[in-house]
C-alpha positions in Angstrom: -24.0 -30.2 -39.5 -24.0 -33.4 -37.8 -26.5 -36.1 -40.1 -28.1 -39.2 -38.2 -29.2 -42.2 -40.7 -31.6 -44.8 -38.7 -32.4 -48.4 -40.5 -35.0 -50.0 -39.2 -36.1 -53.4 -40.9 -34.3 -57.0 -41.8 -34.6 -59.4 -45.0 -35.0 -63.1 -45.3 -33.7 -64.4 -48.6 -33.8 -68.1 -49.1 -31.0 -69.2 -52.1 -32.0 -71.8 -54.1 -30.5 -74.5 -55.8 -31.8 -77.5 -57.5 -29.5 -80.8 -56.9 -30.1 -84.0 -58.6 -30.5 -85.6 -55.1 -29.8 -85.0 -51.6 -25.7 -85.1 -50.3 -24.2 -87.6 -48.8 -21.9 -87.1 -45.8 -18.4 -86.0 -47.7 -20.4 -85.6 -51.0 -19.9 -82.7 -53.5 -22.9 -81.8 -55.6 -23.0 -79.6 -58.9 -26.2 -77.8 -58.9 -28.0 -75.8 -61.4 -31.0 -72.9 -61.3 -29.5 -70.9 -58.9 -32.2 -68.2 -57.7 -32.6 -66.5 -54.9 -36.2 -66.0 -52.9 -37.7 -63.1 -51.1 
């Protein structure tokens, strides 16, 4: 028996995290309340 499966659809997930301030060119950040956003 030959089975088909179809998906049809997509997801947007934003990930969050918060930074004390924005990067600088070059710049490594350590962030902190990592979520993630439907």
């Amino acid at each position: 028996m030959t089975q088909k499966l179809t998906v049809l659809g997509s997801i947007n997930a934003d990930h969050v995290i918060s930074v004390p301030h924005f990067a600088k060119p070059g710049e490594t950040l350590t962030g902190s309340n990592y979520h993630i956003a439907y």
